[in-house]
Structures are given as C-alpha cells and as structure tokens.
N, C-alpha and C positions, 0 to 999 in steps of 0.2 A: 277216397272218392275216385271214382272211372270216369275218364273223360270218355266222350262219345268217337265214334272213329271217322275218320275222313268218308265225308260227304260226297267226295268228285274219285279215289281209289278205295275206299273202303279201306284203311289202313288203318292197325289198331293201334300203332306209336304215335298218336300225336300227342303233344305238349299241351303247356300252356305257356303266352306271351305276354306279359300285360291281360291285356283286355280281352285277348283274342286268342284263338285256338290255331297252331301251325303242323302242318304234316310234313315229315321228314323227307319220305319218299317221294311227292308229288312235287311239294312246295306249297300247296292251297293253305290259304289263311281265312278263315271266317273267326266271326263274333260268335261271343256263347249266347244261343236264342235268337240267332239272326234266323229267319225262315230257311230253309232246303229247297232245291228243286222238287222234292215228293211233296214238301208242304202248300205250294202254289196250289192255287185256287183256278182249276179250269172254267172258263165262262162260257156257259150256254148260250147260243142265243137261238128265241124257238121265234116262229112265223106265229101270224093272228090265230092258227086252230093248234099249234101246241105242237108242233111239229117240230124236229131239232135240226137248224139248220149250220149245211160244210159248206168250205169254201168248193169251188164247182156247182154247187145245184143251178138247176133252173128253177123260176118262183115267178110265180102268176100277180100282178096287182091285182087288188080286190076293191080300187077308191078310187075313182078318179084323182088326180093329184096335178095341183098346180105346179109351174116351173117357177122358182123364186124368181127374181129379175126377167123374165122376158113373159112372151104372151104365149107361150106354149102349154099344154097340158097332158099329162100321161094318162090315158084311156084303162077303163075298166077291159081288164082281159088281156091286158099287154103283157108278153112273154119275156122274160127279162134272162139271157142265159148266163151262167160262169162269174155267176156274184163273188165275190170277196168282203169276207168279216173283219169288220176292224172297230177300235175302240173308239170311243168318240160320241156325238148326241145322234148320230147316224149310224145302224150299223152294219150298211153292206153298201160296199162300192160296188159300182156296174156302169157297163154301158148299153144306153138305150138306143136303137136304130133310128133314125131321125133323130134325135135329142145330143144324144152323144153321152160324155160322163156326168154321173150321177150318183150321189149318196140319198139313199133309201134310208126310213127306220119299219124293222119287223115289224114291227104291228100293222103295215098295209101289205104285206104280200102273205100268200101261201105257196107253199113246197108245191110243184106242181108233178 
C-alpha cells in the first residue's frame, strides 16, 4: 500500500504512526482522511440578483431595513462601501454613515 505524501512539503517518505500519517522532512502530522487545504469547501456568498460578492465591494441596499434595538432605519439606495464577509447568520460586516457598524445578510443588497 502507498501512503499519500505530505500535504504541507509534498514529501514522498512519510510513515505511518498509530492513527496518523507523519513526514520526516517537515514534521507535519495528519490523520488518514482528515480533509487538506485543496479539499476546503470555498463559500460563495452572492447578493439578491446573483452577483458574487469580495470583501471590498461596494453594494447598494435594496429594502428598507429596520435597526434592531434602536429607532433608526437603513433607506432604500443606501451605498454601503468596503463590506467584509464573514460567517455567521449575517454575512457582511460594514459601516453605515449615520448608523455606524452593522452586520447585513446578502439577500438585501446588490453589488453596485
């Protein structure tokens, strides 16, 4: 049987430890069928018309939007610049002028 080669050097002498796979050269130790960095699952996240949105864009609201806790409301057409994507039931940090920080979810804005 061939083991697979180091994951982080690309090295074709690694072992086996127990449970785990160890490379000589490097040091790195993984499990056999622990996922790889190539194996990560990148996450898209698109705006309401399907658009793919990076961190940097600027993106348009499309819905008016209440502020949770206070009595403010984000206007239809509000330009939101230098969003950041992040995980969570929100998925773009921003700050809004008058409002200040804010976690948005895609499906109210578009890529503008």
């Amino acid at each position: 049987m061939s083991l697979p080669p180091c994951p982080q050097c690309a090295s074709e002498y690694t072992y086996e430890d127990g449970g785990q796979l160890v490379c000589p050269e490097c040091g790195h130790e993984w499990r056999v069928g622990e996922p790889t960095a190539e194996d990560e699952v990148v996450r898209v996240v698109k705006d309401a018309v399907g658009n793919v949105l990076q961190d940097g864009d600027t993106v348009t609201v499309i819905k008016d939007l209440k502020v949770k806790g206070a009595s403010l409301v984000v206007k239809v057409g509000t330009k939101v610049r230098n969003i950041r994507l992040v995980d969570g039931d929100h998925d773009i940090d921003c700050k809004i002028d008058g409002i200040g920080a804010m976690g948005l979810k895609s499906e109210f804005v578009k890529k503008a």
